[in-house]
C-alpha positions in Angstrom: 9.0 -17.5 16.9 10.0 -15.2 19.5 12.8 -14.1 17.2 10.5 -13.7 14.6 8.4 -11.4 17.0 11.2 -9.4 17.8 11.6 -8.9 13.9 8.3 -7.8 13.7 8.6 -4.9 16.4 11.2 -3.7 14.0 9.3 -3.3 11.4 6.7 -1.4 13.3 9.3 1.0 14.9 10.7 1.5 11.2 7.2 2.2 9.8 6.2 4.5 13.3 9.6 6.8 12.5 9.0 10.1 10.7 8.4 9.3 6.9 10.2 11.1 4.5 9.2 11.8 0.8 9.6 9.1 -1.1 7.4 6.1 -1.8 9.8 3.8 -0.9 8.9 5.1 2.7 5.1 5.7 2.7 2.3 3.7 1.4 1.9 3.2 -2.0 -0.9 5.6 -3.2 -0.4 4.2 -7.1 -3.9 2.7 -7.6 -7.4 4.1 -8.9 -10.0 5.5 -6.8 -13.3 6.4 -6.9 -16.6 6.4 -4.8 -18.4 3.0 -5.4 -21.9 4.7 -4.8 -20.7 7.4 -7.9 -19.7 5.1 -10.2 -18.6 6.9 -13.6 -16.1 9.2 -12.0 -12.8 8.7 -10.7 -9.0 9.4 -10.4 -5.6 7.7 -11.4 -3.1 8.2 -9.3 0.7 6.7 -9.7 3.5 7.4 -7.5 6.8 7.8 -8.0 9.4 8.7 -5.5 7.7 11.7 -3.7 5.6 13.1 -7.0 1.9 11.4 -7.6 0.7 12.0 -10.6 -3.2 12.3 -10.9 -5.2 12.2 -13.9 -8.8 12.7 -13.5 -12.0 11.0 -15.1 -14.8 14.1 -14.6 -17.0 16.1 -16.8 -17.9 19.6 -17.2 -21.0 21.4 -16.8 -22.1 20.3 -20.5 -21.4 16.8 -19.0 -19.2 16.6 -21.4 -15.5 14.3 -20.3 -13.0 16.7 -19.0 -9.3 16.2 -18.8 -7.5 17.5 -16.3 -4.2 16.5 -14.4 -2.1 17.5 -11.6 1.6 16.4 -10.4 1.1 16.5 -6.5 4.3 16.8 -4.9 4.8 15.1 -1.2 4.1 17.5 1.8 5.3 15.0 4.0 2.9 13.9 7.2 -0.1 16.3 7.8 -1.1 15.3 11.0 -1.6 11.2 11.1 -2.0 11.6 7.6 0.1 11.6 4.7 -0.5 14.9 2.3 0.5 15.6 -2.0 -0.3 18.4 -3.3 0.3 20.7 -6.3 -1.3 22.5 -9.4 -4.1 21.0 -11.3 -4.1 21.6 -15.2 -6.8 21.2 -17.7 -5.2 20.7 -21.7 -6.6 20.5 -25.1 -5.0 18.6 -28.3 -5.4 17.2 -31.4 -8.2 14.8 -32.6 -7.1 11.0 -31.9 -7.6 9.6 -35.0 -5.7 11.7 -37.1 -1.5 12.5 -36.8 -0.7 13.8 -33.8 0.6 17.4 -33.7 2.2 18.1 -30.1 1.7 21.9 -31.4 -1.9 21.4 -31.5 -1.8 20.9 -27.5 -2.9 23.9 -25.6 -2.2 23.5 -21.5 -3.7 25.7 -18.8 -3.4 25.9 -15.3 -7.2 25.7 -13.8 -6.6 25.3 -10.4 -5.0 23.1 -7.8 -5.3 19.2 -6.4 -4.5 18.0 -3.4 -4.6 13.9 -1.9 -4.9 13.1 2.0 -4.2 9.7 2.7 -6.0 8.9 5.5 -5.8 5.0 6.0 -4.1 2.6 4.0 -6.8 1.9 1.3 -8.8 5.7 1.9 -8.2 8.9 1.2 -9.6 13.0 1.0 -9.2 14.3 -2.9 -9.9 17.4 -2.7 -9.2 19.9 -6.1 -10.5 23.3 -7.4 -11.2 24.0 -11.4 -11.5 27.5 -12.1 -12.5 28.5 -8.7 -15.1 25.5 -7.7 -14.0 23.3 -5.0 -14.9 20.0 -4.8 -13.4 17.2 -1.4 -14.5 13.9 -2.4 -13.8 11.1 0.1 -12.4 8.0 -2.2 -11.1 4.6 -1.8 -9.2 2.0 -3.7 -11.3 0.2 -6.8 -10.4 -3.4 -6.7 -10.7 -5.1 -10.4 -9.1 -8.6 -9.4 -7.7 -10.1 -6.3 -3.6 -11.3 -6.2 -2.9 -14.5 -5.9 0.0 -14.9 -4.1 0.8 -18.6 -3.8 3.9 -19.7 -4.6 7.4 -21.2 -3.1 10.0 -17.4 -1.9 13.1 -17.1 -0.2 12.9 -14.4 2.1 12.3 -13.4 5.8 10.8 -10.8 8.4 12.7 -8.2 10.4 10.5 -7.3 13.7 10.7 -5.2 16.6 9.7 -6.8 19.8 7.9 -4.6 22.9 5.9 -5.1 25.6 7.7 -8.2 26.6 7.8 -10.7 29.2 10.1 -11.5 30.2 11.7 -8.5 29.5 15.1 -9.7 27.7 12.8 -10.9 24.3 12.2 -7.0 23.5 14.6 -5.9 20.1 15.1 -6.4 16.9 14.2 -10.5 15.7 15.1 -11.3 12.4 15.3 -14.6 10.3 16.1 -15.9 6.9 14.5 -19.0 4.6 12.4 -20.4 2.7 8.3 -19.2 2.4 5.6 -21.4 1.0 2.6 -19.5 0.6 -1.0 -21.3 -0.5 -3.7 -18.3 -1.6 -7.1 -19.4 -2.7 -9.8 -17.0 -2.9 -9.8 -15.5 0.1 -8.1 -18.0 2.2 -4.3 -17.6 2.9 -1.8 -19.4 4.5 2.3 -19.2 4.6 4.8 -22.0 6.0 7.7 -20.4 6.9 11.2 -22.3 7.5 14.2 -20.4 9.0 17.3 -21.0 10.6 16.1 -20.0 13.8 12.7 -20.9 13.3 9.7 -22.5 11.8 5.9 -21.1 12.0 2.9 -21.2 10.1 0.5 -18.6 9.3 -3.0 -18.5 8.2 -5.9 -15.9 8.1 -8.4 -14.7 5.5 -6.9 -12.5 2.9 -8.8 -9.3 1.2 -7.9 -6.9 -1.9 -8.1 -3.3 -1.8 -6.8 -2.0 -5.0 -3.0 -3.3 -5.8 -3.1 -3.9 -1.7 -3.9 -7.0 -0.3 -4.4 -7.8 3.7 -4.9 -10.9 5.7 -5.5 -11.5 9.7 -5.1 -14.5 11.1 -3.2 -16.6 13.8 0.0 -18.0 13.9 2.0 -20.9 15.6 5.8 -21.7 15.9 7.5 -24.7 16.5 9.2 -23.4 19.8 5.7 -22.8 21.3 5.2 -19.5 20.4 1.3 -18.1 18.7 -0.5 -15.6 18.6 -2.6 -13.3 16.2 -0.9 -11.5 12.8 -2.4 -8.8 10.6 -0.2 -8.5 6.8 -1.1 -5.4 5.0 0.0 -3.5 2.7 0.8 -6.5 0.2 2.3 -6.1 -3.1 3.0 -9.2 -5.4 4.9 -8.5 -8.9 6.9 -10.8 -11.1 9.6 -11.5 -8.6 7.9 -11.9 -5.1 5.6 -10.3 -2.3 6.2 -7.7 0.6 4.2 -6.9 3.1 3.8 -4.8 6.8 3.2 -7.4 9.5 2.1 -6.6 13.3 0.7 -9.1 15.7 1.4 -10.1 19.2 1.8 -13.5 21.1 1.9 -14.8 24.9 5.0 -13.3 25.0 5.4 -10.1 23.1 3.9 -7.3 20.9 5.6 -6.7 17.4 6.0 -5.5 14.2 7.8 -5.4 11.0 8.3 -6.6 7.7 7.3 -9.9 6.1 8.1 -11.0 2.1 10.1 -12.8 -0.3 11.6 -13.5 -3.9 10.4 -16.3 -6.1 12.4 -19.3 -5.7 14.1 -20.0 -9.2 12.3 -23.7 -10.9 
C-alpha cells in the first residue's frame, strides 16, 4: 500500500499543475444545473475539449420560455477557479410540427454568458440579455445515482509527500484487477496488484454525472489510512476517478479507475 500511496501523490501533483484548456485536464463541467430552491429554471452545459456549450431553460418578461445559448470558450484558471466564457445568443425558427426550414431561423446576439467553476459540483453562471445581468449561484441536478459495481482491470498512479520515513515520498503506481460492490450509497473496492493488495470502503454520493466516496482503507503490507474518490465517471467501459488520502506513513494523491473485465 505504500506504493499505492506514492501513486496517489502523483495524481494530486498532476491535478495541482497549471490546467490547460481542455477537458481532458479540468473537471468535467458536462451536467445540468440549477438552483434546487428555484425549481423550473436551469442550464445545460456540455463540454467538449476547452468549448462548453450552454443552452438555457429561462423565460422572458411575458413568462413566456426563452431560448437562448452561448459557446463559452475556456479562460483557463481565474484565480482557484476555473472560468468559460463567451457570447450568449437568443434565436427564433420554424414551428416544430411542421417541415423544418433552416431559412426560417433568425439568430441574434443578446448578450454574453459566462461559468465560474468554483468547486467540483458548484458553480457562478452569471449572463446578460439585452443589457440585464443576472449571477446565479448553481449546482449539479442529480436524476439517478451510478452504480458502479462490477469486476475492472486497472490501477492508481499516486504521488507520495509528507513521508516518514522519508525514502516512501514519489511517484507509487500498480496494476490489476478491481472488484468493486456499490449499493445505494455504500461502496467498497478490492483491489489486487502486483505489488499490492488493499481494500477500500466508504459511503458513496452523486452529484450530477459525478460521484464521491470517503472512506478508509487497509493493505495487506500494514498500510491504512482514510481515502476520499471524487470526481467519478462510470460509462460502458469502466470508472475513473481523483483519489487523495493519507496513512501512518504518508500523504497522497492521484488517480484511481479501471476497464470492465471482458465475461
Amino acid at each position: 500500500m505504500i506504493r499505492l500511496l506514492r501513486l496517489t501523490l502523483l495524481a494530486c501533483a498532476i491535478f495541482a499543475a497549471p490546467i490547460v484548456p481542455a477537458s481532458t485536464k479540468t473537471t468535467d463541467i458536462t451536467d445540468m444545473w440549477w438552483i434546487p430552491t428555484e425549481s423550473g429554471w436551469g442550464v445545460n452545459v456540455i463540454l467538449q475539449y476547452d468549448v462548453a456549450f450552454l443552452t438555457f431553460f429561462i423565460y422572458d418578461s411575458s413568462n413566456t420560455p426563452y431560448w437562448v445559448v452561448a459557446a463559452a470558450n475556456f479562460q483557463g484558471p481565474s484565480g482557484a477557479d476555473l472560468l468559460w466564457s463567451g457570447d450568449l445568443f437568443a434565436t427564433t425558427g420554424p414551428w416544430f410540427g411542421g417541415p423544418f426550414d433552416p431559412g426560417a431561423v433568425a439568430t441574434r446576439k443578446a448578450g454574453t454568458a459566462s461559468f465560474r467553476l468554483t468547486s467540483i459540483n458548484a458553480a457562478e453562471l452569471t449572463y446578460i440579455i439585452d443589457g440585464v445581468a443576472v449571477i446565479k449561484s448553481v449546482q449539479r441536478q442529480t436524476w439517478k445515482s451510478e452504480i458502479d459495481t462490477g469486476s475492472y482491470s486497472g490501477g492508481y498512479s499516486f504521488r507520495n509527500t509528507g513521508c516518514t520515513p522519508t525514502s516512501l515520498n514519489g511517484i507509487q503506481e500498480d496494476i490489476g484487477t478491481i472488484d468493486v460492490s456499490h449499493i445505494g450509497g455504500s461502496w467498497s473496492a478490492a483491489f489486487n496488484g502486483t505489488l499490492s493488495s488493499c481494500m477500500f470502503g466508504g459511503t458513496y454520493s452523486q452529484a450530477g454525472k459525478l460521484g464521491e466516496v470517503s472512506g478508509n482503507y487497509n493493505c495487506a503490507d500494514g498500510t491504512a489510512g482514510t481515502f476520499d474518490l471524487v470526481e467519478i465517471t462510470g460509462t460502458i467501459s469502466g470508472f475513473s476517478g481523483r483519489m487523495s488520502g493519507h496513512s501512518q506513513f504518508c500523504q497522497w494523491t492521484g488517480t484511481f479507475g479501471g476497464v470492465v473485465r471482458s465475461q
